[in-house]
C-alpha positions, 0 to 999 in steps of 0.5 A, a space after each residue: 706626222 711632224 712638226 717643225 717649226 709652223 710647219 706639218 709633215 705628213 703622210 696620207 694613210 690612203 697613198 702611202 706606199 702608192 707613189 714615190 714620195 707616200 703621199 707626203 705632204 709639207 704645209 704650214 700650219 695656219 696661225 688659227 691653229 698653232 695654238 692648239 698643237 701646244 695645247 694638246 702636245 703628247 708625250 710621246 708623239 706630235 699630239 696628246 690624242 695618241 696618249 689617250 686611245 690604245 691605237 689609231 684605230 680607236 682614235 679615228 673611230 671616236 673621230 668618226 662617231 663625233 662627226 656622226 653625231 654632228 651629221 658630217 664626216 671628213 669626206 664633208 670637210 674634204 668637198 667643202 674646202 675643194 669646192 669654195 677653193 674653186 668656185 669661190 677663191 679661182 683655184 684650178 681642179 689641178 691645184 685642188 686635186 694637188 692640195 687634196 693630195 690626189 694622183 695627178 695624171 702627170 705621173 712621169 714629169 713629176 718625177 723630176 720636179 720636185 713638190 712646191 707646198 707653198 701653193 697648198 699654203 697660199 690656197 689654204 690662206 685663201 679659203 681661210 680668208 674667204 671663210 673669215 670675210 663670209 662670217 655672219 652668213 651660214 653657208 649651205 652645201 649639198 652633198 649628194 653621194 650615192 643618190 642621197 642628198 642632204 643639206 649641211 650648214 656651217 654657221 661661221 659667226 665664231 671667225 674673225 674679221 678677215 685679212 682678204 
């Protein structure tokens, strides 16, 4: 992972090595959070959280048991933002599946186009802003995998005014 600037440079853990380009991705950063890749600057990689735990592994694990504790997980997050993305902000399941970093069932023509991230930057925007216009309100999602079905709820009063 890098940092240039606003911008974040990364590579899927899950599709690397898998496509051509290892699932990198360009985004910019959204101003929300800038704030806190200085706050936690490492001294030898992009974040300090390296400095603390011994390997990714036990880096992602601590991750893991806090969401747990919280009764999410990232694949939580992952549905949210993809489901407000389209049912709320009008994105298409191609779009989405592209911010998501999935396969896209255009394999050969997109070996010679080259990937514009701007468009994950504009839907990001998007779902931030409807996430800042919906801030008095607690959203309620269901999340229903392998047969299980639970309510989450995400109090979203700590936003800002919205620029939407």
């Amino acid at each position: 992972m890098n940092r240039i600037g606003n911008k974040l440079s990364y590579i899927r853990h899950k599709t690397a090595g898998k496509r051509k380009e290892n699932g990198r991705m360009i985004i910019t950063i959204p101003d929300e959070i800038l704030y806190l890749f200085d706050k936690y600057k490492g001294l030898k990689r992009l974040l300090s959280f390296s400095d603390k735990f011994a390997t990714e592994k036990l880096f992602m694990d601590s991750i893991s048991r806090g969401m747990a504790e919280l009764g999410v997980s990232s694949y939580v997050f992952r549905h949210s933002w993809a489901t407000i993305a389209q049912n709320k902000c009008g994105a298409s399941t191609e779009l989405v599946g592209f911010c998501l970093n999935h396969a896209s069932a255009h394999k050969i023509s997109e070996g010679y186009i080259e990937k514009d991230f701007t468009k994950v930057d504009v839907l990001n925007r998007k779902v931030i802003n409807y996430l800042k216009f919906r801030r008095r309100k607690v959203l309620k999602f269901k999340i229903v995998h392998n047969k299980i079905q639970q309510v989450y709820s995400l109090n979203l009063n700590t936003y800002q005014n919205p620029n939407y």
